[in-house]
C-alpha positions in Angstrom: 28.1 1.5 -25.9 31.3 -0.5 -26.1 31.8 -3.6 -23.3 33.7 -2.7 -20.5 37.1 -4.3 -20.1 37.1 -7.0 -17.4 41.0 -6.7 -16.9 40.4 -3.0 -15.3 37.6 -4.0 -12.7 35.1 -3.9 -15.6 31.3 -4.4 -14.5 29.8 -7.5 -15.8 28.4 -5.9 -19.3 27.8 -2.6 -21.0 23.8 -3.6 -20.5 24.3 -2.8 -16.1 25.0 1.4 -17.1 21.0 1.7 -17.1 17.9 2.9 -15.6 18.0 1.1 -12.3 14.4 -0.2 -12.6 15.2 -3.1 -11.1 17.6 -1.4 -7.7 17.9 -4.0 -5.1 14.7 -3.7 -3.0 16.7 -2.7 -0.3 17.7 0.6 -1.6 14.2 1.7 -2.0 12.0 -0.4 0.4 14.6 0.9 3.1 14.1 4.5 2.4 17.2 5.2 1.1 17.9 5.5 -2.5 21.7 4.3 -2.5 22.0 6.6 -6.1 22.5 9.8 -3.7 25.9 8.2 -1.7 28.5 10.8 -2.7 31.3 9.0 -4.1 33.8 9.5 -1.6 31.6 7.5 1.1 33.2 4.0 2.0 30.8 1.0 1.6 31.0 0.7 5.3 29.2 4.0 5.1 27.1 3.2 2.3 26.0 0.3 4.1 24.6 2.0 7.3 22.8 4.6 4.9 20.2 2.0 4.5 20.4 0.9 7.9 20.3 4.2 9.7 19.7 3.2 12.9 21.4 -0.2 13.3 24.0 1.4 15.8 20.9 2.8 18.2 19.4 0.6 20.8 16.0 -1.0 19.4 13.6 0.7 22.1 15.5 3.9 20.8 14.8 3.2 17.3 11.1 2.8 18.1 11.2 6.1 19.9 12.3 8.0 16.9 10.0 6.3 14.8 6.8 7.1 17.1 8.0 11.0 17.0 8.1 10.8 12.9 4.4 9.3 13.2 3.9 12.3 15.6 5.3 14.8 13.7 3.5 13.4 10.8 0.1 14.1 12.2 0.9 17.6 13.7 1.4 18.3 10.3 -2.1 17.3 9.4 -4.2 18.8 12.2 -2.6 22.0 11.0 -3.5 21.6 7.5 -6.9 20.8 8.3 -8.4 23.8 9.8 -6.9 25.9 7.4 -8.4 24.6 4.3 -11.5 24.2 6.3 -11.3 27.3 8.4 -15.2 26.8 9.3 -14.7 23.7 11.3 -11.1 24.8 12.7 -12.8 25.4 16.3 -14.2 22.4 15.4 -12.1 20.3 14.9 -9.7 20.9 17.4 -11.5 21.5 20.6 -13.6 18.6 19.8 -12.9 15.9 17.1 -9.4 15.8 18.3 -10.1 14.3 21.8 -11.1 11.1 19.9 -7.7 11.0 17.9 -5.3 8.8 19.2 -1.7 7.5 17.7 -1.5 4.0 19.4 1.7 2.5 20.9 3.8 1.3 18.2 3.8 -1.8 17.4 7.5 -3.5 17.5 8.5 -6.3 14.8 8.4 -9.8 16.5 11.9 -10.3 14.7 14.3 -7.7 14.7 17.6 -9.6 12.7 17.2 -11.5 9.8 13.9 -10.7 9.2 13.3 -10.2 5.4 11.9 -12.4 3.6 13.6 -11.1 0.0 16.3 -9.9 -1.0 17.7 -8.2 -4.6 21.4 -8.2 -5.2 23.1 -6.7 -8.1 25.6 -8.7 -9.7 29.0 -6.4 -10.1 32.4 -6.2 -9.3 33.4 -5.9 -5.8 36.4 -3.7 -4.9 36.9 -5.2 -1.4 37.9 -8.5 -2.9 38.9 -8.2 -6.2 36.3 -9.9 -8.2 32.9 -9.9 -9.3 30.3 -11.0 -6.3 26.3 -10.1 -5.8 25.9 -7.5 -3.5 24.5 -4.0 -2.8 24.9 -1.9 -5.7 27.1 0.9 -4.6 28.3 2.8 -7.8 26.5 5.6 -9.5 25.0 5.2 -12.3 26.6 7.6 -14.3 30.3 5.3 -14.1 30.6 2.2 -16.4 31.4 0.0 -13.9 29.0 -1.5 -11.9 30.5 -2.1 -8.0 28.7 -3.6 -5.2 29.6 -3.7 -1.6 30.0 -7.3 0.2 27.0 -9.2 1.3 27.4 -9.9 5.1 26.5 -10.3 8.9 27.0 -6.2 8.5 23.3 -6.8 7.0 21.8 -7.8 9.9 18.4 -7.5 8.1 19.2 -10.6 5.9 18.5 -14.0 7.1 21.9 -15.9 7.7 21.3 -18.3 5.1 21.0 -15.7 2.5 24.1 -14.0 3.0 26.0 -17.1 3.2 24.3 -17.8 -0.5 25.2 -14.8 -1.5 29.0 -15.2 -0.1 28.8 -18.7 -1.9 27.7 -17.1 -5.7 31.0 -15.3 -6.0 32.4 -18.7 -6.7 30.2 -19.8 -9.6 31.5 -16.1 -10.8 34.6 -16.9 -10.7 35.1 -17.9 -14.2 34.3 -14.5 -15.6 36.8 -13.0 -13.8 39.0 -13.7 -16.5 39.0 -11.7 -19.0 39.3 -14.1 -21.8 35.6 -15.8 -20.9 34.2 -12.7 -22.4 31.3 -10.9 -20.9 29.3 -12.4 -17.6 25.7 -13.0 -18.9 24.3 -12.8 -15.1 23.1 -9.7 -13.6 20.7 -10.0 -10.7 20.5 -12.6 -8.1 16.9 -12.5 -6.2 16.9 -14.6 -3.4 13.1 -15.7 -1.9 13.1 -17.4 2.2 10.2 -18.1 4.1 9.9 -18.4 8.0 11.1 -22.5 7.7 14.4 -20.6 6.0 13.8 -22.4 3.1 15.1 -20.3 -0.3 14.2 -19.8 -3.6 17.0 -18.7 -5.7 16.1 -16.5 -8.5 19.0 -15.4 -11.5 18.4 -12.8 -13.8 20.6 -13.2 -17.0 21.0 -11.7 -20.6 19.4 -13.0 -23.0 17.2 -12.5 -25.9 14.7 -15.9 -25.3 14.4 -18.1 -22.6 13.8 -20.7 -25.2 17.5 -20.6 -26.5 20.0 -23.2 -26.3 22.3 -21.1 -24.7 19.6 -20.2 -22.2 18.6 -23.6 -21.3 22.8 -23.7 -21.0 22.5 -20.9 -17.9 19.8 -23.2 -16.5 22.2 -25.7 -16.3 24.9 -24.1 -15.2 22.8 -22.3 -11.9 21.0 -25.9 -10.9 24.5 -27.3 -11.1 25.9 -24.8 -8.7 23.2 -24.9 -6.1 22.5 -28.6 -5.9 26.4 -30.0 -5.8 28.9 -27.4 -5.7 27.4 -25.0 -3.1 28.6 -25.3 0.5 26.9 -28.1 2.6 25.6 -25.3 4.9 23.1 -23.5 2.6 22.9 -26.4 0.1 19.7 -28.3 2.0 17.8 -25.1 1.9 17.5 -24.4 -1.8 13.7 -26.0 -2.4 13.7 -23.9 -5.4 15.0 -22.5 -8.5 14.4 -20.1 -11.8 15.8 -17.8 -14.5 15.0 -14.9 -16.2 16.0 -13.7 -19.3 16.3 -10.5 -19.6 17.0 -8.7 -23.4 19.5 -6.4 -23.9 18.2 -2.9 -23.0 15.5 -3.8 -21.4 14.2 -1.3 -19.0 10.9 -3.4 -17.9 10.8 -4.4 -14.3 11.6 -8.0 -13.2 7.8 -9.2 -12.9 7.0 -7.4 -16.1 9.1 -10.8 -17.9 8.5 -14.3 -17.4 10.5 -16.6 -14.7 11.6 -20.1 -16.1 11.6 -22.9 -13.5 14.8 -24.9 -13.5 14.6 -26.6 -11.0 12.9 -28.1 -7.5 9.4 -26.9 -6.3 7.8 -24.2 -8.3 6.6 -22.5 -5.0 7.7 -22.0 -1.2 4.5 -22.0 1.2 4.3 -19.6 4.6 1.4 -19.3 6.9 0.0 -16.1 8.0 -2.9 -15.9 10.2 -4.4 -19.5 9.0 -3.9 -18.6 5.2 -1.5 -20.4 3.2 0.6 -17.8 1.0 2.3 -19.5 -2.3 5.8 -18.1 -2.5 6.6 -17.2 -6.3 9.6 -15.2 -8.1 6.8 -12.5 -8.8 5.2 -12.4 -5.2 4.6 -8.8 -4.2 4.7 -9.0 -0.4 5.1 -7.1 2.7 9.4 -7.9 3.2 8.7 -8.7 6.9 6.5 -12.1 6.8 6.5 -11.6 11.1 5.3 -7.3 11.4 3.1 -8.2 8.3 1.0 -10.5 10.8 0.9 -7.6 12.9 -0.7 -5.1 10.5 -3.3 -7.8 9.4 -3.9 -8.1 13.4 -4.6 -4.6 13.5 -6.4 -4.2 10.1 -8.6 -7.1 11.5 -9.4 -6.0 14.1 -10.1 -1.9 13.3 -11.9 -2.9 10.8 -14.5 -4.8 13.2 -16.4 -6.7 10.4 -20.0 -8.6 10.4 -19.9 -11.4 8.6 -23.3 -11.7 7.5 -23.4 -7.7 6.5 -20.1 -6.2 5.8 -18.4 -5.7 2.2 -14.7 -5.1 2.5 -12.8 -3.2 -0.9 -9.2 -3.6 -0.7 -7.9 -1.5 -3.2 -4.5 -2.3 -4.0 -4.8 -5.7 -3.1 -1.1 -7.2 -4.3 -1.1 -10.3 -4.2 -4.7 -10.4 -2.4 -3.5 -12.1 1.5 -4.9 -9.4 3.0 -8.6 -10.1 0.7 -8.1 -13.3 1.4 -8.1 -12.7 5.7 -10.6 -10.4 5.1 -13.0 -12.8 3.3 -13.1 -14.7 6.9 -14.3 -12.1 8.4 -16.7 -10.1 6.3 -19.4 -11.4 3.6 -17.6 -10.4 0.4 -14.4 -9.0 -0.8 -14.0 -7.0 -3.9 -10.1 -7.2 -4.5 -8.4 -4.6 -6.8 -5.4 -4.5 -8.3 -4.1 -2.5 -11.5 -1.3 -5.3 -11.8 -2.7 -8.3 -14.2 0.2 -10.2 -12.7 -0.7 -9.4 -9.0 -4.5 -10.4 -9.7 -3.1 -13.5 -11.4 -1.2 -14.2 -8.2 -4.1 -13.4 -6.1 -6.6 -16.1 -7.9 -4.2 -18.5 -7.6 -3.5 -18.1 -4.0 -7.4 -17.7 -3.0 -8.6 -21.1 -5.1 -5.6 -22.7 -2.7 -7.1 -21.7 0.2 -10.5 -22.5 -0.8 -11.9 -19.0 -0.3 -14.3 -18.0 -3.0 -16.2 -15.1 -1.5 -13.7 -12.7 -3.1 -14.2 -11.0 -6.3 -10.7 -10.0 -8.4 -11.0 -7.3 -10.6 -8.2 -5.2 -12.4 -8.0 -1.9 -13.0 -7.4 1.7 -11.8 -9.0 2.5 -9.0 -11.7 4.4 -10.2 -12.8 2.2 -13.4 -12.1 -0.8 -11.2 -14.8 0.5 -8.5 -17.1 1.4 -11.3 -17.2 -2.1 -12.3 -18.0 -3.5 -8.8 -20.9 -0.8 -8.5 -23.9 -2.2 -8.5 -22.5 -4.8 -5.6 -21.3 -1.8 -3.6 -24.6 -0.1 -3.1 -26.7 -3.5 -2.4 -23.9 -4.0 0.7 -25.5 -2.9 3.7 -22.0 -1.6 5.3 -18.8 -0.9 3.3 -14.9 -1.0 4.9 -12.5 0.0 2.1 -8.8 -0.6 2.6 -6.3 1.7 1.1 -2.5 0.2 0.7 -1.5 2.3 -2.4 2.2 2.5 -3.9 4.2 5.8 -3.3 2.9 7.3 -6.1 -0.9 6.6 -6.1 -2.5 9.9 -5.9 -6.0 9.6 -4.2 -7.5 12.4 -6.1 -8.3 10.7 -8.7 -10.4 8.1 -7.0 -11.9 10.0 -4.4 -15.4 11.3 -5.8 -16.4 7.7 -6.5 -15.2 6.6 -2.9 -17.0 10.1 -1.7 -20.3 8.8 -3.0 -20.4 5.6 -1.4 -22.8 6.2 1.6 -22.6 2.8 2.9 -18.9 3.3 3.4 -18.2 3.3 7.2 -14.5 3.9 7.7 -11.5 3.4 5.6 -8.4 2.0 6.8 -5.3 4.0 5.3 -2.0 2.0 5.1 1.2 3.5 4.7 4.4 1.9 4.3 6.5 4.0 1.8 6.9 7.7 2.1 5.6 9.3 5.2 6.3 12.5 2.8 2.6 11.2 1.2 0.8 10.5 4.4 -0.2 14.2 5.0 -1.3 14.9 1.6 -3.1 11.7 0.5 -4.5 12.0 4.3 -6.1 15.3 3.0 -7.4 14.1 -0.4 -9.3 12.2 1.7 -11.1 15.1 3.2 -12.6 15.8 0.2 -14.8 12.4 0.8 -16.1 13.7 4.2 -12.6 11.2 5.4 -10.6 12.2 8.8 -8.2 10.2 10.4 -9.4 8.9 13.8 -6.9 6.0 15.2 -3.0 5.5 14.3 -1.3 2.3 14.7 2.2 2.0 14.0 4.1 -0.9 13.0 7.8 -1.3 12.6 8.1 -3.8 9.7 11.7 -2.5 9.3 13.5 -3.0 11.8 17.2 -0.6 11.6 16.2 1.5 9.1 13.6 4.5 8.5 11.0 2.6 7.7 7.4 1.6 9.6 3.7 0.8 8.5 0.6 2.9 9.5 -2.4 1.9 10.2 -4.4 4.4 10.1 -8.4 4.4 10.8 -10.4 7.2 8.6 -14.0 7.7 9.8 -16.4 9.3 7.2 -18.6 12.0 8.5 -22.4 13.2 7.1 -24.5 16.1 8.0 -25.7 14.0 10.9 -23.2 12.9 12.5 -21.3 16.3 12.6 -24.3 18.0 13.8 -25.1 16.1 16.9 -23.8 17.4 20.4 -20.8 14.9 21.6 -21.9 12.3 23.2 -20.1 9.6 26.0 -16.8 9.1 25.5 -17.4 5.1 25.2 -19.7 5.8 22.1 -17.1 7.5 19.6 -19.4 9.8 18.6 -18.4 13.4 17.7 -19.3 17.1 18.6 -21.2 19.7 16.4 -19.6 22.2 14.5 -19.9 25.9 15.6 -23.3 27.4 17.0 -24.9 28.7 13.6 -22.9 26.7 11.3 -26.0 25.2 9.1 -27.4 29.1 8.7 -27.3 29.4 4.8 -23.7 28.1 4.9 -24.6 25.3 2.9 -23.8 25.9 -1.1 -26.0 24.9 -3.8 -25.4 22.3 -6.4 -25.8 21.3 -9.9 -26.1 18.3 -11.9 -27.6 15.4 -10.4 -27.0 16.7 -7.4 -29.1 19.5 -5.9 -28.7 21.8 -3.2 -27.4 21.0 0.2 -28.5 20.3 3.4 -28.8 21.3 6.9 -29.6 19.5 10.1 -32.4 19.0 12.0 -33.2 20.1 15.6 -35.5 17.6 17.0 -34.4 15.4 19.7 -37.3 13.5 19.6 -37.1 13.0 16.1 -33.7 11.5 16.4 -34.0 8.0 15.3 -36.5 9.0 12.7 -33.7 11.6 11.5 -31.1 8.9 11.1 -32.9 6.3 9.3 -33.9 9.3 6.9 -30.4 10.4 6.3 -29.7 6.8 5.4 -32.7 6.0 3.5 -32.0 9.3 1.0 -35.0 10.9 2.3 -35.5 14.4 4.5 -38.3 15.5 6.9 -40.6 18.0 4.6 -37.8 17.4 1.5 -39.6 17.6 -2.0 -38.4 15.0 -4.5 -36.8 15.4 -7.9 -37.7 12.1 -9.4 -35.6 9.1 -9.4 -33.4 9.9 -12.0 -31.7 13.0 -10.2 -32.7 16.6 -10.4 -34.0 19.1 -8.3 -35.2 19.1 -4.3 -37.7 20.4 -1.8 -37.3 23.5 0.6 -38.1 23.2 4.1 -37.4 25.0 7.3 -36.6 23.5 10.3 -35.1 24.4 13.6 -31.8 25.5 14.6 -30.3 26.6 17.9 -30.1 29.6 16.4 -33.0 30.0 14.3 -34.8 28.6 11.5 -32.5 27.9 8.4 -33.5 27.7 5.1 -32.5 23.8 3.8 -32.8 22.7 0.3 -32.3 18.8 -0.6 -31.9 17.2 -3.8 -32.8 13.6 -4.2 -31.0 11.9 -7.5 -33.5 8.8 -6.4 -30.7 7.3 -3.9 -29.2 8.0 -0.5 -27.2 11.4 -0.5 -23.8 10.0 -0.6 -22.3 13.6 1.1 -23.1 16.8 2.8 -25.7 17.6 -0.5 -27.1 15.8 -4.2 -27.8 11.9 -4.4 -27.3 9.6 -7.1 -29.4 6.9 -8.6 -29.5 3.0 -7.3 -27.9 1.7 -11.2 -25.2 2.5 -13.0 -22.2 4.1 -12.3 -21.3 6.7 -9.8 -22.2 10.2 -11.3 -18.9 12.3 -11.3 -19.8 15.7 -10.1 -22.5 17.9 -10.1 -23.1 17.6 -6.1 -23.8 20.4 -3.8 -22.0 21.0 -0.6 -20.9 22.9 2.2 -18.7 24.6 0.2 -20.8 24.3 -3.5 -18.9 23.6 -6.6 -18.1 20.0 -8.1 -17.8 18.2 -4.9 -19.7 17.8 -1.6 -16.9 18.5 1.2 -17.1 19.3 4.8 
């Protein structure tokens, strides 16, 4: 692909007509993918595309953000009952008095609140010349064109705009046309709560061990220690480069950063941690709503410290493992990114906290590895922050047979598209949303975190009548629901099971369920197999109950599994029969 000629508004190389992999963070983290702008639209309009609401009053904003939560869960309590049809009455006369979506949350900041921004580097029609802004053209034109970078963005700390203003200067030489092609093509810029930055350049280049890069090097420090304005030019604690190869399509931490200059990290403070601020960081882009959700994830998740084992799958860069370890006995921190568990480590040996254990993977090898320390926890809280496409099908059997696992808290910050379906994946591992907390982290635009409190439900539980509203506990399901409803399985499973009718036996009953054993159950050795029949007393009448032991606790509504090893992966009775044990 030939270069594009400078001397008709040209874009700064042929390399910028690409895959956007790396789109300013704003397009996408906003909600808005900038790509989808018809052409005609002036960048005035373009601009408030990403910040939808920034002309509504902020109580309004919250308003319309607490009626998408809203409509988010109708959505769900319709699903529900009809792919579980048996438990609609259920559900909704009963369970459903103990769901509650919480007042949102509002961000503490509501201007200048992010912490990072991405800007393209492009040439800029309202002034002539090539600046780093918002990437406004489509990516199907040669020329690259941004929009200008400033107080418009009301999101963007003050100090970052006026950087951003301040880089169309050390541009200016490749405006000419005889300089040849401008090598730069991304400006990141970092800021912490202190508005301190880190500026970050992403240029072409083949090495970042060449002459001529170690020239860019130069040429950036240069700019942002003498020749930027006074204003900004205290601020700039930090500096790196990139080098990015020609046709690369791989995504900005996927490379290495080369410091050039200053501190080789910024530092912020969240809830007594110390975060280390690095080019690759991946973090919440609201530092002051982020303390908010780590609030609420604190406190929902209500952990012992002497007992409880907290999972936080999708850890990033592991802050929220690392609050977590505070508060519960062990963390087991997953991550599939090497780079995020890298970040993670690093972060946690800082703070001195070394009851966390790091481990990469996909979800379900990574949990498979952790096994053995998941069954000997006497409680398990798993948190669930996944990225827009994590599909929770694919981990949910192993989450399914953890029968130590008291709730799961569910966060949500990218597509509220995903919330209703990942929400029912969940079902399949006896999972249904209980609390809602929102939080606007995104203050202007479409975006807002949810907290979201998943309670996991055995025969038990669902079979008790409802108790005191203080005690949270939940109604049975319909009058003659455990009558030979309950499917048979195979594998190491083994059939399911009913209830029991005893209220004097209650206590007994519960430490049973938990303990893997069953009033008058046979045993099918420890290695898994077969079951005992019983009969015990309904309201209804006696039902006919078979239980299979696998020589551990039954993780679901039917089959058990053994105490080493990994998870087994099917073979479970349940309500329903079939591979897996649902409600």
């Amino acid at each position: 692909m030939a270069d594009t000629d400078m001397s008709n508004g040209g874009a700064t190389d042929s390399s910028l007509k690409r895959k956007n992999s790396n789109a300013d963070e704003m397009e996408v983290e906003d909600g808005v993918d900038l790509k989808k702008v018809k052409q005609e639209e002036g960048v005035e309009s373009k601009t408030l595309k990403f910040l939808a609401y920034k002309d509504l009053p902020y109580e309004e904003q919250l308003k319309k953000k607490v009626d998408e939560v809203e409509q988010c869960f109708k959505t769900f309590h319709g699903s529900f009952p009809k792919q579980y049809p048996e438990l609609g009455d259920w559900y909704r006369n009963q369970l459903l008095k103990w769901f509650r979506i919480e007042e949102i949350r509002p961000s503490p900041k509501q201007e200048g609140y992010r912490n990072k921004c991405e800007l393209t580097i492009g040439f800029n029609p309202e002034i002539g010349k090539l600046g780093a802004g918002v990437r406004t053209s489509h990516l199907e034109t040669e020329r690259v064109e941004i929009s200008t970078t400033d107080e418009s963005y009301i999101h963007l700390p003050k100090p970052m705009i006026e950087l951003s203003q301040e880089f169309s200067k050390f541009l200016e030489p490749w405006n000419d046309e005889s300089a040849g092609k401008c090598p730069y093509l991304y400006l990141y810029i970092r800021a912490n709560s202190k508005e301190e930055l880190m500026v970050m350049v992403i240029v072409q280049s083949e090495t970042d061990e060449s002459e001529e890069f170690a020239g860019y090097k130069d040429c950036v420090v240069k700019f942002c220690t003498e020749d930027c304005a006074e204003s900004v030019r205290p601020l700039i604690k930090s500096i790196y480069l990139q080098a990015r190869p020609a046709g690369s399509t791989k995504k900005s931490f996927e490379l290495p950063f080369s410091h050039a200059w200053g501190e080789h990290h910024l530092t912020e403070e969240l809830l007594d941690t110390t975060m280390l601020v690095t080019p690759s960081l991946f973090f919440n882009i609201n530092t002051y709503a982020a303390e908010i959700v780590y609030k609420n994830v604190v406190e929902l998740a209500d952990c012992r410290k002497k007992k409880t084992l907290v999972i936080d799958l999708f850890c990033g860069c592991g802050v929220l493992s690392m609050i977590m370890a505070k508060k519960a006995r062990h963390v087991i921190a997953i991550d599939p990114s090497k780079w995020n568990i890298k970040q993670a480590k690093t972060m946690a040996a800082h703070n001195n906290i070394k009851n966390i254990q790091f481990v990469i993977g996909k979800p379900d090898e990574a949990l498979s590895t952790a096994w053995s320390n998941i069954l000997q926890a006497e409680e398990v809280v798993l948190i669930i922050d996944p990225p827009s496409n994590s599909k929770p099908r694919f981990y949910i059997d192993i989450i399914g047979d953890m029968n130590n696992l008291s709730k799961v808290i569910y966060l949500n910050s990218n597509s509220k598209s995903n919330v209703v379906k990942n929400l029912m994946s969940l079902t399949e591992a006896a999972l249904l949303p209980a609390r809602v907390v929102p939080v606007d982290i995104a203050p202007h635009t479409v975006r807002l975190e949810m907290v979201v409190v998943c309670k996991k439900f055995d025969a038990y539980q669902i079979s008790r009548p409802l108790g005191p509203c203080e005690d949270e506990s939940f109604a049975g399901p319909p009058a003659g629901w455990g009558q030979g409803a309950w499917g048979s399985g195979g594998g190491g499973g083994g059939g399911g099971y009913g209830s029991f009718g005893s209220p004097d036996l209650e206590e007994i009953e519960r430490r049973a369920f938990a303990m893997g054993l069953a009033k008058g159950a046979g045993f099918g050795g420890s290695g898994g197999g077969g079951g005992g029949q019983f009969y015990d007393d309904f309201p209804n009448g006696p039902a006919r109950v078979g239980f299979g032991y696998g020589g551990g606790p039954p993780p679901r509504f039917g089959g058990g599994f053994g105490r080493s090893g990994p998870p087994p992966r099917g073979g479970r009775g349940g309500f329903r029969g079939g591979k897996r044990g649902r409600f």
